[in-house]
C-alpha positions in Angstrom: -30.8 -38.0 -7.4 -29.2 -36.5 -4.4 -31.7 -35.3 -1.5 -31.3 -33.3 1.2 -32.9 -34.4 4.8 -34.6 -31.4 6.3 -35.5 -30.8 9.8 -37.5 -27.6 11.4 -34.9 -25.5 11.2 -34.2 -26.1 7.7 -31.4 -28.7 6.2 -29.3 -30.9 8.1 -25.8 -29.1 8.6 -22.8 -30.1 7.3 -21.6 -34.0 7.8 -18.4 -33.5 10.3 -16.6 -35.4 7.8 -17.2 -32.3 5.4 -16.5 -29.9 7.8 -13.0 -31.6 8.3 -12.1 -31.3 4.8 -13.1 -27.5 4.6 -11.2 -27.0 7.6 -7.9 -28.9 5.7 -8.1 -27.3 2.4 -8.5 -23.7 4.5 -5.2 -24.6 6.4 -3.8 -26.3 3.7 -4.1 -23.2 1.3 -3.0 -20.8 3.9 0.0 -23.3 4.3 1.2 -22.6 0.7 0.3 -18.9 0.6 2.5 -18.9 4.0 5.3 -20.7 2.3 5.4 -18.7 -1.1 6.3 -15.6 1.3 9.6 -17.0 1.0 10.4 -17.4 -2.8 8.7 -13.8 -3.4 11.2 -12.1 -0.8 14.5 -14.1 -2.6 13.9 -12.9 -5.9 12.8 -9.3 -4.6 16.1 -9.0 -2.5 18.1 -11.0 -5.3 17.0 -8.2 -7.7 17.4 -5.3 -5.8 20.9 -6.8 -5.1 22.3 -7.1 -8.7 20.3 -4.0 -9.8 22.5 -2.3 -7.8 25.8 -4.1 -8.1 25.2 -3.0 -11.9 26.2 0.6 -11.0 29.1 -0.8 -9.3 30.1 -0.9 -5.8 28.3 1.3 -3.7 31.2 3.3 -2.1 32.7 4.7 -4.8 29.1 5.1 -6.7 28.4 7.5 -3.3 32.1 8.8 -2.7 33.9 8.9 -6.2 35.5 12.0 -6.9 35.0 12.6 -3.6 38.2 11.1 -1.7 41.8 10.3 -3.2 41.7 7.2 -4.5 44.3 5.7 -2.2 41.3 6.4 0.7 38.3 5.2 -1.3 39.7 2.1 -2.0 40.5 1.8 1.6 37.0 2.2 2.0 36.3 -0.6 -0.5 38.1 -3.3 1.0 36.6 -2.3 4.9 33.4 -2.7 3.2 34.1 -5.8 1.5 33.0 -4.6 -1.8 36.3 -5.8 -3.1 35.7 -9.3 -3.3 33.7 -12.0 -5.3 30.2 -11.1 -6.2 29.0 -13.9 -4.6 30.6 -14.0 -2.2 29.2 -10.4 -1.2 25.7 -12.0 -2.4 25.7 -14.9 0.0 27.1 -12.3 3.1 24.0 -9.9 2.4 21.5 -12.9 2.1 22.9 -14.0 5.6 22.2 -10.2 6.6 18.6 -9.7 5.7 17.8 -13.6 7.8 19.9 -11.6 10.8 17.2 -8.7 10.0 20.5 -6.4 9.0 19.3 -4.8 6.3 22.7 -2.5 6.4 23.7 1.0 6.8 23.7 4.2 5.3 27.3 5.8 4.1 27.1 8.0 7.0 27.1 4.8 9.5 23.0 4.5 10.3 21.3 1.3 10.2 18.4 1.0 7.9 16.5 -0.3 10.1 16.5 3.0 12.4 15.8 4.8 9.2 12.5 2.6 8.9 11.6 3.2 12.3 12.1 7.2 11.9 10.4 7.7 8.8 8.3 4.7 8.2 5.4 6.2 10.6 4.9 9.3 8.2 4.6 6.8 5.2 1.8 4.5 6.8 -0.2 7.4 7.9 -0.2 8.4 4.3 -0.7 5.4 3.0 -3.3 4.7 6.0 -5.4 8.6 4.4 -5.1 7.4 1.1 -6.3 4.2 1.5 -9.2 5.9 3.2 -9.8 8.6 -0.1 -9.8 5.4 -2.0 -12.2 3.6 -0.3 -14.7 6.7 0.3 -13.9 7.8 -3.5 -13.7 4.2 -5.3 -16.8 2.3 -3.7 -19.9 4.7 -3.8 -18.9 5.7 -7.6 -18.7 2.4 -8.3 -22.3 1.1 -7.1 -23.4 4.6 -8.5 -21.5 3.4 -11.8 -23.4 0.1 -11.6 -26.7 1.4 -11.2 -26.7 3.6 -13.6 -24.8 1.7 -16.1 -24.9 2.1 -19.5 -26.0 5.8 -19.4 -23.9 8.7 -20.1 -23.0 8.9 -16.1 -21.9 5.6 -15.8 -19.3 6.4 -19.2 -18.1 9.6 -17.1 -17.8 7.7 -14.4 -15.4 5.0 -16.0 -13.5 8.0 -17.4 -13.0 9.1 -14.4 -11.5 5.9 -13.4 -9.5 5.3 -15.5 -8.0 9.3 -15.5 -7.5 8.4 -11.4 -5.3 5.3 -12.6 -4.1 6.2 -15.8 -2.6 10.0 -14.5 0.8 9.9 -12.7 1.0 11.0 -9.0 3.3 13.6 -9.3 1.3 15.7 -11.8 -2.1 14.9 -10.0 0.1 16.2 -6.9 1.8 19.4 -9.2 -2.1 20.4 -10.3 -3.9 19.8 -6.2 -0.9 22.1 -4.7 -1.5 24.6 -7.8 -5.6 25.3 -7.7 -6.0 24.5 -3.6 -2.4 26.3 -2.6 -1.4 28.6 -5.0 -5.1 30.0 -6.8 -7.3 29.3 -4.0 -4.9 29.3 -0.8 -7.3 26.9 1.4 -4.3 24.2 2.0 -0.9 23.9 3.0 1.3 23.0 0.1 4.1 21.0 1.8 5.0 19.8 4.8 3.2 16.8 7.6 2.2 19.8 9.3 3.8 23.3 10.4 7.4 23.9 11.8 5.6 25.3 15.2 3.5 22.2 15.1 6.1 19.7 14.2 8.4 20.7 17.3 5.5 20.7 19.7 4.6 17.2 18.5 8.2 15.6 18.1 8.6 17.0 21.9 5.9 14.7 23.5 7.1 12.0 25.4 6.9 8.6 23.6 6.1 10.6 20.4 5.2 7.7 17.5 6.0 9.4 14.9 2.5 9.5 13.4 1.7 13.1 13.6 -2.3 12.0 13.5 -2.0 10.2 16.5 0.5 12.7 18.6 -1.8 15.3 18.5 -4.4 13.3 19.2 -2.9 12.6 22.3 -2.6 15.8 23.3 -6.3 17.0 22.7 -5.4 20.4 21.1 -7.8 20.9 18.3 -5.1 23.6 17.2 -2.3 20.9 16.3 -5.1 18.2 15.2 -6.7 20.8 12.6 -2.8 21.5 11.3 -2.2 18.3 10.5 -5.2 17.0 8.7 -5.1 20.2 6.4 -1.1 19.1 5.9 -2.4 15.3 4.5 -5.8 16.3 2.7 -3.6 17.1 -0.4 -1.0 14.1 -0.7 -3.6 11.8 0.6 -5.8 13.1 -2.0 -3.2 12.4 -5.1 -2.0 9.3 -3.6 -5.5 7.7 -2.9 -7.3 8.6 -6.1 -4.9 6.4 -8.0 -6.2 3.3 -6.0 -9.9 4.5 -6.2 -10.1 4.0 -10.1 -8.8 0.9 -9.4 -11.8 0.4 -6.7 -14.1 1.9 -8.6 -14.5 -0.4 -11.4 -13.4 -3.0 -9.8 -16.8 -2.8 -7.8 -18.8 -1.5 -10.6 -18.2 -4.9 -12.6 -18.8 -7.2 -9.6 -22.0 -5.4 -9.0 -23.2 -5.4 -12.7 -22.5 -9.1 -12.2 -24.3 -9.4 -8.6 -27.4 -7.5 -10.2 -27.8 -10.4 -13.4 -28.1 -13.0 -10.5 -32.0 -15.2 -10.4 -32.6 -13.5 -6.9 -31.9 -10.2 -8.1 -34.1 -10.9 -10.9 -36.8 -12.3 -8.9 -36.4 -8.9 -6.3 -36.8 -6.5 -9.6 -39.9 -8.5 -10.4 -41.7 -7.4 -7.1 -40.9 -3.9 -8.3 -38.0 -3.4 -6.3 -35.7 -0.1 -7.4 -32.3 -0.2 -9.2 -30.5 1.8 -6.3 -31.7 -0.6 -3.3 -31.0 -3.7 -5.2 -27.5 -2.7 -5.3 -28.1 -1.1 -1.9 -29.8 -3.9 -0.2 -28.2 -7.4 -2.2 -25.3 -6.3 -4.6 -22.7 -4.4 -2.4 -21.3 -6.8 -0.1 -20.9 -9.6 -2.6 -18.7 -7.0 -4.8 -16.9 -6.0 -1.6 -15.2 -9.0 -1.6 -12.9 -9.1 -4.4 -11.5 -5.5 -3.2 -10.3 -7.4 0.1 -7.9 -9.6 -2.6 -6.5 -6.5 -4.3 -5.9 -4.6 -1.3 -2.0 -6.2 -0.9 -1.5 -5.5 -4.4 -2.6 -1.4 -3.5 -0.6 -1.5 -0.9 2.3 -2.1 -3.0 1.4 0.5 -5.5 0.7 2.9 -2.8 4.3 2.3 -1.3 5.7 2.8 -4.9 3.7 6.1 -5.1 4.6 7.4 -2.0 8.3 7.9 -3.5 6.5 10.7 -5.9 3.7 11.8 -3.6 6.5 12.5 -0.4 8.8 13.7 -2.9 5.9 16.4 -4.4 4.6 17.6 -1.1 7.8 17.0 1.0 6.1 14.8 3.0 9.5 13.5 5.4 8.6 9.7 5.0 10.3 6.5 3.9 9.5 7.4 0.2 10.8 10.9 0.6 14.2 9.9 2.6 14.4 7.1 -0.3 14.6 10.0 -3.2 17.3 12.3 -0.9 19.5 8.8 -0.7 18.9 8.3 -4.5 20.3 11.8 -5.2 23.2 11.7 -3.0 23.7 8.0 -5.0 23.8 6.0 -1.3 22.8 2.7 -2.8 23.3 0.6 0.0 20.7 2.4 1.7 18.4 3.0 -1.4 18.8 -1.1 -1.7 17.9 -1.8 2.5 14.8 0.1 2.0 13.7 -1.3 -1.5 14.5 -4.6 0.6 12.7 -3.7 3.5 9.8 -2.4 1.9 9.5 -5.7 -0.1 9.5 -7.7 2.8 6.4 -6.0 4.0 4.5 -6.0 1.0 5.3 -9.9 1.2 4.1 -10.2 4.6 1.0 -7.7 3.9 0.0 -9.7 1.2 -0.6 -12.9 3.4 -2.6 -11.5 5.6 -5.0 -10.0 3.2 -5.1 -14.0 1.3 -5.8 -14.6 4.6 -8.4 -12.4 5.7 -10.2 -13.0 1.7 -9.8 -17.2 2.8 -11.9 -16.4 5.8 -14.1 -14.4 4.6 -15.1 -15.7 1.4 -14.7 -19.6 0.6 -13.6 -19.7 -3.0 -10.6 -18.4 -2.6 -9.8 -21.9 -1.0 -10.6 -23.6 -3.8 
């Protein structure tokens, strides 16, 4: 029978012999999730790469038709899209470890083209991720503490319409009742052409219109450009918030059945401040594991939700190089963009490690 030696305070802490074997299977577990970035950005890139070599080679995919063939297979062999496939496969690998993630057909690198446009798709992805969090948890704990009634049924409908309904037409049907029938919000746009000069013009402008006028303390530009994201934030963030929403209601239902719950409802304690008072943080913590895998829906439905409301971000400029069939730079984006979700994923294993032990084990 094991037995625990108790003091004033309460039990004896940890043995530093345990401590030192929590502290090595934390760093050993951040350790792999570290090293698995790796394998995760190889076979991203190594699709992207023969997804697009499948079309051909990218010049005359972008510029057939276009030039006499004499000059477009000039163009070929400067770009080296004449030789061996993998030879051209080992040559890009060896460009992305540079951090050359290559060049538009017009000459620009892609990484100038995430620096110009990647600020409009964080702060969008930064709004959304807000609408999901103000949207997803409260129904959810609502959803829990009412479950089983007709509210908590509507409210898993209402989750599962948020996931289950594509971007664009949640985008299609906000601009039609709030622009068109009701005219409260702008339909298109980051904000308005008189507002987009005056903050592009500021010295050591970010890029992130929020912040910009911030900086220069005119409730004027402020006001413009929250109305321009309530929509697109809106679409984009309600498809995450289903995903929120039950997510929580189920951990909560699952809080709630625990003995000191039940022991809490025996002293007459209410429904709503049980999950108020000793269900909501427990269920918190399982959103803080999905997040990185939000964040990489949200980046893929930012593509549709710029493209909708002409929002000018990486997910818009991605759709213009799609139509004008640029594939080397539709591929150093889809690239790019994986390497961050790689990266954004460790961090969040890393905060949920910290924050919760079980995810060590």
């Amino acid at each position: 029978m094991t037995t625990h030696t108790l003091t004033a305070a309460g039990p004896q802490a940890a043995p530093p012999r345990q401590k030192k074997a929590q502290g090595s299977s934390l760093w050993r577990y951040l350790l792999i999730r570290f090293l698995l970035i790796f394998p995760t950005i190889f076979i991203l890139v190594t699709t992207v790469f023969l997804m697009m070599r499948v079309t051909g080679d990218p010049i005359t995919a972008a510029l057939g038709g276009q030039l006499p063939p004499d000059q477009l297979a000039e163009r070929i062999h400067e770009a080296g899209y004449d030789r061996p496939l993998i030879v051209q496969y080992v040559e890009y690998l060896g460009s992305i470890l540079r951090g050359d993630f290559g060049t538009t057909i017009d000459g620009q690198p892609i990484t100038e083209v995430l620096l110009r446009y990647g600020g409009a798709t964080l702060e969008l992805a930064s709004y959304a991720l807000l609408v999901a969090f103000v949207v997803g948890i409260p129904l959810g704990m609502l959803a829990a503490a009412i479950r089983d009634r007709w509210g908590d049924a509507a409210l898993r409908v209402f989750a599962i319409l948020c996931y289950a309904t594509p971007v664009f037409f949640a985008g299609l049907m906000l601009k039609l009742v709030f622009s068109s029938w009701l005219g409260w919000l702008p339909s298109s746009g980051r904000a308005s052409p008189r507002v987009e000069v005056q903050l592009n013009s500021i010295p050591g402008a970010t890029g992130i219109y929020t912040i910009d006028a911030l900086r220069t303390g005119q409730w004027a530009l402020i006001s413009d450009v929250l109305e321009h994201a309530v929509l697109p934030a809106i679409a984009l963030g309600l498809l995450t918030a289903g995903v929120f929403l039950r997510l929580v209601r189920t951990n909560v239902i699952g809080t709630l059945q625990m003995p000191y719950v039940d022991a809490a409802r025996s002293r007459g304690v209410s429904e709503f401040r049980l999950v108020r008072t000793h269900a909501y943080r427990p269920a918190l913590i399982p959103i803080i594991t999905v997040i990185g895998l939000q964040i990489a829906m949200m980046l893929g439905g930012a593509i549709l939700t710029e493209t909708t409301f002409e929002w000018a971000g990486l997910g818009y400029q991605l759709s213009e190089y799609l139509k004008s069939r640029d594939f080397v730079a539709v591929q150093g984006i889809v690239a790019l963009l994986a390497v961050i979700v790689a990266v954004t994923n460790f961090i969040v294993d890393v905060i949920a490690a910290f924050i919760d032990p079980r995810v060590r084990y």
